[in-house]
N, C-alpha and C positions, 0 to 999 in steps of 0.2 A: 158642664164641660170644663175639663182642668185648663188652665191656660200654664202656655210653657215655660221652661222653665230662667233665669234670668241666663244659666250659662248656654242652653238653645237657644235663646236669643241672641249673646255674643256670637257664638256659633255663627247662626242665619246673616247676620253684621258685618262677618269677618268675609264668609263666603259670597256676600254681594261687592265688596267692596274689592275682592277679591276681580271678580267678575268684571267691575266695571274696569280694572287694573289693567287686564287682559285684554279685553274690548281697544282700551286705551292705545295698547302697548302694537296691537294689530294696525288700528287706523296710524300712527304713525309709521311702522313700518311699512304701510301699502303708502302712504304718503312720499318717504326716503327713495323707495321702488322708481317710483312715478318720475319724479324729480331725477333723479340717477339715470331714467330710458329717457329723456326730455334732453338733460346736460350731452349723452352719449349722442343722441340725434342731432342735435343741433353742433355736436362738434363734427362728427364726420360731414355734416353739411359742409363747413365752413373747411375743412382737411379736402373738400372735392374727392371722397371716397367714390367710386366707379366702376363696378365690379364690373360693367362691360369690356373698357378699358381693359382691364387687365386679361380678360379672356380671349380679347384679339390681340395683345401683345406676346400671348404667351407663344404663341409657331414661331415669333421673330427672336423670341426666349430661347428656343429650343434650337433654333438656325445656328444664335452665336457660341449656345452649348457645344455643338456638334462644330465650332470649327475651333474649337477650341483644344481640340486632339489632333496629333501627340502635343502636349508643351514645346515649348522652345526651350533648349537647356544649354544652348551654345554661348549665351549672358549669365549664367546660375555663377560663376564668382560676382560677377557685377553686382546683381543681386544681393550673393552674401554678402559683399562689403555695404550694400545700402540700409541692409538688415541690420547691423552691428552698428550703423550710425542709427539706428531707430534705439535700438536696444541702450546706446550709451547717453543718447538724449534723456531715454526716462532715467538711467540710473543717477544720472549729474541732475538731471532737475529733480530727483526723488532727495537727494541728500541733499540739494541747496535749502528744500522747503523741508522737510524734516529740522535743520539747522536754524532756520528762523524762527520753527515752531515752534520751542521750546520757550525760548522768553515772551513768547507773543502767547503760550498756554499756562505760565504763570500768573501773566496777569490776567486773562480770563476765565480763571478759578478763582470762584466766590470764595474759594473757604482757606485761599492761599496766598490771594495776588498781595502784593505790600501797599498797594496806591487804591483802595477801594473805587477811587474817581476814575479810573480807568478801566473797571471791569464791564462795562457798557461800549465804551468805545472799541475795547480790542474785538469784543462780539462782533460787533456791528462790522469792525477792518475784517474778521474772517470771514464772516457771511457774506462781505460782498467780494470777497475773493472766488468764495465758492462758489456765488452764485454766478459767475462769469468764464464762462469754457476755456482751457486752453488752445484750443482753435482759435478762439475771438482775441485771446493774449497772444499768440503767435505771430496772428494776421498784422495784429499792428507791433508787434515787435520785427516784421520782416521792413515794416514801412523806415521801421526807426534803426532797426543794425544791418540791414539789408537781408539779402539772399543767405540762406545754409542753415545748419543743423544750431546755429548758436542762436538762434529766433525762437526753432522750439525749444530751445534747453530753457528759455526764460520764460516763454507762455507754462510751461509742463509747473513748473517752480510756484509759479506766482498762483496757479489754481491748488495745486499741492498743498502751499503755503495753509490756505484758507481750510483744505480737509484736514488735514494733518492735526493742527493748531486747534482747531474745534474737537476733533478724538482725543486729546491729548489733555483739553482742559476739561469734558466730562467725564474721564476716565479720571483724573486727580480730582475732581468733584466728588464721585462716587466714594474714591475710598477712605475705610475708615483712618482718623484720623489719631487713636487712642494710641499709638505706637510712636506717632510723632511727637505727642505731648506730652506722652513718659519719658523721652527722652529730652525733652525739654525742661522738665522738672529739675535734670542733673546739673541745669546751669550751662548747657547745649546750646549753641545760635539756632536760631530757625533754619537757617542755609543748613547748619551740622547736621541737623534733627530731621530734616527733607531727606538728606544727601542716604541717613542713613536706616531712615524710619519708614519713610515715605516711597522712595526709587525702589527699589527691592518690589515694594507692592506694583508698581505700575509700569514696571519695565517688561516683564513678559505683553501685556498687550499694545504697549508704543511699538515693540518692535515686530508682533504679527500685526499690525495696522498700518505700517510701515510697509513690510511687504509687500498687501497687497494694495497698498497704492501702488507702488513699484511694480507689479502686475497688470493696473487698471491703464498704469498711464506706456508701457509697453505699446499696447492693445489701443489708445488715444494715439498715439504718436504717429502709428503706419499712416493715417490720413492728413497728418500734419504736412506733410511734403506738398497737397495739394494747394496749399497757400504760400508755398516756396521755402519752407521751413527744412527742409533735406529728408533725407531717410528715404526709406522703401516707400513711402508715399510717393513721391517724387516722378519714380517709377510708374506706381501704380497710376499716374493721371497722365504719364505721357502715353503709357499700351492702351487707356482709356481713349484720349484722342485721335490715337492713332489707328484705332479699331482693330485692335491688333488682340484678338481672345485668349490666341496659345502663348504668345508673352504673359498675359494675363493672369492665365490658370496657373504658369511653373512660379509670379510672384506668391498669389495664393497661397499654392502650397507652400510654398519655403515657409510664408508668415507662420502659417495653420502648424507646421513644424516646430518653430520656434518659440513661439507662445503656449503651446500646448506642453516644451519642454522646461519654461521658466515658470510655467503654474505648479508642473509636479514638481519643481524644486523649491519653489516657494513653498506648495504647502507641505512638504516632508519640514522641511525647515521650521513650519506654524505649529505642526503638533508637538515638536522638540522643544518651545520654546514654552507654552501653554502649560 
């Protein structure tokens, strides 16, 4: 009997090995599975998910649907003027934190910053900007300037601050750098050779990222009011109290109006820019 040959052997070697690969590659994935339905069960435990609940609340859903026609449109300037203080809170806190961003995304580019000992820290000042809502920066900037729209303008900024600043320093991470250092070859400052090597590259996406914060924080700010921060929030938590639905529905829509008219102007604006 021939015995096989050494590359049917390899063969046979490859294919087992192969095999137990796959095998492998299965039990962890039934593993991940398992672990993934365990994390989801144990969180809607702990969320008091209640699908009863929600089945007998929904007639009472349906009650404050139906009294919520016609709107109430005899407050709709009120309104717009509340809308335009939501709208100018994100536009002033969009441009305060866009404006801090910038020196605060120098120094958290590794491949930029001047003080390497600070590119840890400024990380770390973004992240936890970020990771802190403007709601929770409003809340207590109402405690500390009081009442009105100047509490959100500084919650909206100070979380801004933190996206903004992190876009801004891996978008200058990312790009290449070969354009700035040929012009630094000429006897160019670095600031020169940024200003004219560098910006050109990273200024189309600063300023569609820019945007659409200016868009996200539009869209954050209408509930800002419920912490006393001003704006059409404001509104929306006194028709809230008040159980008042058709107030309710005509602030809605104006929002749902408003926002849906500053997205398509933003994004015409992102593709022109891109």
């Amino acid at each position: 009997m021939q015995e096989p040959s050494s590359a049917v052997l390899r063969a046979l070697e490859a294919r087992a090995r192969e095999s137990v690969g796959w095998s492998g590659r299965r039990v962890l994935r039934a593993a991940c599975l398992v672990a993934l339905l365990v994390l989801l069960a144990a969180s809607a435990r702990l969320a008091q998910v209640d699908l009863g609940r929600l089945i007998e609340g929904l007639p009472k859903l349906g009650h404050w649907l139906a009294t919520a026609w016609p709107p109430k449109l005899d407050e709709v300037p009120i309104f717009l003027w509340r809308t335009a203080e939501t709208v100018a809170m994100a536009a002033v806190g969009t441009a305060i934190a866009t404006l801090l961003a910038v020196p605060m995304a120098l120094l958290a580019s590794r491949n930029l910053t001047p003080w390497p000992r600070l590119y840890l820290p400024a990380r770390w000042l973004l992240n936890g900007l970020r990771g802190i809502d403007s709601f929770v920066f409003a809340l207590l900037f109402v405690a500390a300037v009081g009442l009105g729209p100047f509490a959100g303008v500084l919650g909206i900024a100070l979380h801004t601050w933190g996206s903004a600043g992190k876009f801004m320093a891996d978008t200058i991470e990312s790009a290449p750098l070969g354009p700035m250092q040929a012009v630094e070859t000429t006897g160019a400052g670095r600031l020169i050779a940024a200003r004219y090597a560098l910006v050109p590259e990273v200024l189309p996406a600063i300023l569609s990222s820019t945007l659409y914060l200016f868009e996200f924080n539009v869209r954050a700010s209408t509930v800002l009011g419920v912490v006393g921060a001003g704006g059409i929030g404001q509104e929306l938590k006194n028709s809230m109290d008040l159980l008042d639905f058709a107030r309710l529905a005509t602030i809605i829509a104006i929002v749902l109006l408003v926002v849906t008219a500053i997205d398509q102007v933003a994004a015409w604006l992102r593709r022109r820019l891109v």
